[in-house]
N, C-alpha and C positions, 0 to 999 in steps of 0.2 A: 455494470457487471452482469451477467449471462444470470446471474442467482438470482438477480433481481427481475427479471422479464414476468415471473406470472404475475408479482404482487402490481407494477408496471401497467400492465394490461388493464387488473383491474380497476385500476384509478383513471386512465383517461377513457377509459371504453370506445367509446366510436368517435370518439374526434381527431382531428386531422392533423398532423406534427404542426404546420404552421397556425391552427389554432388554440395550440396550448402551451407553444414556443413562449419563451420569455423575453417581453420587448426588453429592447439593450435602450436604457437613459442612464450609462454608465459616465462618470466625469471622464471630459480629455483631458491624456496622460501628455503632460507639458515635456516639450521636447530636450529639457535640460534635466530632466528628473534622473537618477541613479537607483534601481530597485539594488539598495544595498541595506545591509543591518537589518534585517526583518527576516517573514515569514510568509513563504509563498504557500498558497491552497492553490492544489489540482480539480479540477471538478469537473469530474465524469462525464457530464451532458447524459440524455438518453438514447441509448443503444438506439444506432439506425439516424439520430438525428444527425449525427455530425456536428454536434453543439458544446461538444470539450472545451473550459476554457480554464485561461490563466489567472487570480488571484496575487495580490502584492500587501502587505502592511508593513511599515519599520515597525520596530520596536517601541521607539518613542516618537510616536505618531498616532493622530485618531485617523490619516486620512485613512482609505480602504481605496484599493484599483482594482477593476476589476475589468475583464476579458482585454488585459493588459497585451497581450498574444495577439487578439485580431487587432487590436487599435495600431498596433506598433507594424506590423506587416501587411495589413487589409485583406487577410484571410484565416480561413478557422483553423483551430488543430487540426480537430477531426473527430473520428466514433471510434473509440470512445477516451479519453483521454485518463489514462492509467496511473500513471506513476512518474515522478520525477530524479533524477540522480546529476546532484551537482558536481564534477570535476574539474579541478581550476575555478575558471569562469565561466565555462560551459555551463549549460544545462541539456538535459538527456532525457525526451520523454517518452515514454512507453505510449503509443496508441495503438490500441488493444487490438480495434476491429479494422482500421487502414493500415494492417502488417510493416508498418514502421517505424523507426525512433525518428524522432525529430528533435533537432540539434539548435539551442538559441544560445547568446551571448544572456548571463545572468544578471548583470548590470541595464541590461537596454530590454529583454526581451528579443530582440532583431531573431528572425531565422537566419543560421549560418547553412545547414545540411542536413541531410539527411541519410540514416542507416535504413535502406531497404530490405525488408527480410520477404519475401514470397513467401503467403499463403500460410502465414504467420497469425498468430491472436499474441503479439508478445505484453509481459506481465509488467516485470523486473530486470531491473540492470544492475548489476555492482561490478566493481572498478576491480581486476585481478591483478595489474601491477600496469607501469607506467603505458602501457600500449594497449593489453587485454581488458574486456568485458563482459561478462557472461551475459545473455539475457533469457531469460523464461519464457516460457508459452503455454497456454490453454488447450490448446484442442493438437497441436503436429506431433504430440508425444516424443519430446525433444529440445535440447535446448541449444544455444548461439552462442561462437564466439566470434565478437566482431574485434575489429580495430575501431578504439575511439578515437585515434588521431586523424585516420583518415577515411573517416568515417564508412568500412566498409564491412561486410560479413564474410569471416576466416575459413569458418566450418560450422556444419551443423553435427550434433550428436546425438545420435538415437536412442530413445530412452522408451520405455513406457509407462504411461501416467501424464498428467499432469503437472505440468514444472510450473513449481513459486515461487517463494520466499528462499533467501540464500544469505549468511554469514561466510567471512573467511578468519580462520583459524591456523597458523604456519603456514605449513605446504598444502592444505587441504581446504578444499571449500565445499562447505556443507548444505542439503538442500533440500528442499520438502517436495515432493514428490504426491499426488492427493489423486483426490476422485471423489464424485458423489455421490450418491446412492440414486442415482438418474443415470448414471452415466454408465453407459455398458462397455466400455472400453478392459481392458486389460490393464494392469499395473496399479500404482499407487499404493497409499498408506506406506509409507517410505519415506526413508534420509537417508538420501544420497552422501556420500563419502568421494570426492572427485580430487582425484589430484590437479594441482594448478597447474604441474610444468606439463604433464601429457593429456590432459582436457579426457583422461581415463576414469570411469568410475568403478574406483574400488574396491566400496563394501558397499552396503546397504543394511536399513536396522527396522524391522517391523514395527509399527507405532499407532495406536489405537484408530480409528476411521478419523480422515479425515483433515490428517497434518496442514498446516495451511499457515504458520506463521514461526517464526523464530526469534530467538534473541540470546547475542553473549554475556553472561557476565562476567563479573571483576575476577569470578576464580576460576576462568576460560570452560565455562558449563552450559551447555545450550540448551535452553528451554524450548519447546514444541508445544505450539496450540494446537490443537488436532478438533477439527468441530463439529463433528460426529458426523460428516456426510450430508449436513443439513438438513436430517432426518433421521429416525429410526433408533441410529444408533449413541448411545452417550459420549459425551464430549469428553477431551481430556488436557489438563497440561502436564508435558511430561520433561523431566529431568534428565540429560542426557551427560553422562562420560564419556567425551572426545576420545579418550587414550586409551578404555578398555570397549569404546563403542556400544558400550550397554546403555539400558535405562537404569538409575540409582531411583529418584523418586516420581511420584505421579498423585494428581489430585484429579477425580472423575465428579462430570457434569451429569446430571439426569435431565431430563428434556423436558421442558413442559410445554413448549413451543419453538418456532423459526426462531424468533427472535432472543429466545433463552439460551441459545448456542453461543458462548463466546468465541470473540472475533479481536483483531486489534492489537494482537500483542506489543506494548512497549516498553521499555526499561530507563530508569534516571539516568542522571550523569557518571554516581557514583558506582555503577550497575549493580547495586544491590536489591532496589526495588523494583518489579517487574507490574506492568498494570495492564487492562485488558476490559473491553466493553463486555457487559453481558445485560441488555436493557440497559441496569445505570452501569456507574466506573467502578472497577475493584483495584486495591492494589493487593499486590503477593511478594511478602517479602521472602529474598532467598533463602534466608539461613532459618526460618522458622519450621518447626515442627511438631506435630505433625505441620503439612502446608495446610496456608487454613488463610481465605483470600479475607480481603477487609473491605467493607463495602465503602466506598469514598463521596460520591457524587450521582444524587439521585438524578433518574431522568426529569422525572415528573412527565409533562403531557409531551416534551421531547421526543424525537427520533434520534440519537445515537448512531452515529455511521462513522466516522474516520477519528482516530487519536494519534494526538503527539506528545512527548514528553521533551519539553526541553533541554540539550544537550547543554546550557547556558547559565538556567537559573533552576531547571526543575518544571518551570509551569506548565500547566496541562493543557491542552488546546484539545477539544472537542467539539465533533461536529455536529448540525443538526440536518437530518436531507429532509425534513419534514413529510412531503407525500410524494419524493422523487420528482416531481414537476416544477414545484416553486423552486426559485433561488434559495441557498443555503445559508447557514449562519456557523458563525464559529463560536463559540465560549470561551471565553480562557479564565484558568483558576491556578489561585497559588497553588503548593505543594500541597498542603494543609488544607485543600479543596475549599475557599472561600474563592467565591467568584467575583471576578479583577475586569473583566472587560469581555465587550461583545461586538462582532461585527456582520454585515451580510455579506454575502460571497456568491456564487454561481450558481448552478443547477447540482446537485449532488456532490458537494463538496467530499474528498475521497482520502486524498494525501496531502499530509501535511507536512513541507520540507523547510527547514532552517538555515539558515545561512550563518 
């Protein structure tokens, strides 16, 4: 991610991509294997390297796969590899900095296609109904609707800001909208309000600096991470009413550094409990009051970067990017934050997707 470039810089200083590149002695992936029943890790690579790759574990498996993507096709994602979205048996992945989705079979890995967007940084994909997709962008202040069937781009939508993170709720899909306090652009600090049938936004709802993550729960209430800009300004998670489009409740972050900003947002099975990195894992249960987070899972000498909450059992999959250069590790801990298992993973393990 683009947030990450100064801290980046200053860890490799003057060495050269291919002298801090991570040699691949990954096991070969046997050509009868099925990546089914498990949990695939997306891992970022470093900006510029074109070193994105794919992650594999079942459930009930110690093995670990890894850059499962180039072994199965004999070449890379790409720079920088964003985000995953599984429909059917597709898989849909955002690369961020080669402005396109890249389209695999979930079972094999195989590339099938590709959604070309020009001049594009896309984020996020979510599935609008059997043919639509939205997808987000960084820097084109606008977002995509493509066909996932056939794999192509419908229309772009002009917005300003920022486009991220996105839930769908009835006829509306909702959406965070951000900027950072670097960024001199126009727009942002916004939730978008978009109708689904006319790809038209709405409303829109002011939300402290920084919106950057979402999540629905069981009593159709969306929560907004907002992470202060990544500076400056205090962080917030905020409560929002779909049906009178206000904010009901809000819990503010004070800053005591980059990394004190929470990040992460994710929610159980049951969507009452909502959890979120900040340093270590907190969880926030919805219905409490005042809100008032619970600390769950210390870092210790960890880096903390990507979280999942299983939609299955609960368990918590946390990631570690250590110094952005090494290969990554996953955690995984029960509900109850005892920790159940660990694996290594790629260069900046980011997203964590379930099947």
């Amino acid at each position: 991610m683009k947030k990450l470039m100064m801290v980046f810089l200053l860890l490799v200083g003057c060495n050269e991509v291919e002298d801090s590149m991570p040699i691949s002695d990954e096991k070969e992936i046997p050509e009868s294997l099925q990546l089914t029943d498990g949990v695939f890790v997306i891992n970022e690579g470093n900006f510029d390297w074109g070193h994105g790759t794919l992650s594999h574990k079942k459930y009930d498996s110690d093995t670990v796969y890894n850059e499962i993507y180039k072994q199965v096709n004999s070449f890379e994602i790409g720079n920088v590899a964003q985000s995953m979205t599984i429909i059917g048996d597709l898989g849909y992945i955002c690369v961020n900095n080669s402005s396109r989705v890249d389209v695999i079979e979930t079972k094999t890995s195989k590339w099938v296609d590709r959604i070309d967007l020009p001049k594009s940084s896309p984020r996020y994909l979510l599935q609008i109904d059997e043919r639509k997709s939205y997808v987000t962008d960084l820097y084109a202040d606008r977002f995509y609707v493509v066909d996932h069937n056939n794999f192509s781009l419908s229309k772009e939508v002009k917005v300003s800001g920022w486009t991220e993170k996105m839930c769908l709720l009835d006829q509306y899909v909702y959406m965070t909208v951000t900027r950072t306090v670097f960024d001199k652009r126009q727009g942002g600090q916004l939730l978008f309000k978009i109708n689904k049938a006319t790809d038209l936004v709405e409303d829109s709802l002011a939300l402290p600096y920084g919106p950057i993550d979402l999540q629905k729960d069981k009593n159709d209430k969306i929560w907004v991470l907002c992470n202060g800009g990544l500076d400056k300004e205090d962080a917030a998670i905020v409560k929002v009413d779909p049906k009178t489009f206000t904010i009901q409740d809000q819990i503010t972050f004070t800053k005591d550094d980059y990394l004190s900003m929470p990040s992460r947002l994710r929610i159980n099975k049951e969507k009452d409990e909502l959890f979120f990195i900040r340093k270590n894992i907190y969880r926030l249960p919805i219905d409490k009051s005042p809100l008032a987070p619970e600390l769950m899972i210390e870092k210790g000498k960890r880096l903390f970067y990507g979280l999942g909450v299983s939609p299955h059992n609960n368990d918590i999959y946390v990631t570690d990017a250590i110094d952005y250069v090494q290969k990554g590790w996953v955690f995984r801990y029960s509900q109850m934050g005892v920790k159940l298992d660990s694996f290594q993973v790629g260069v900046i393990p980011n997203e964590i997707v379930f099947q």
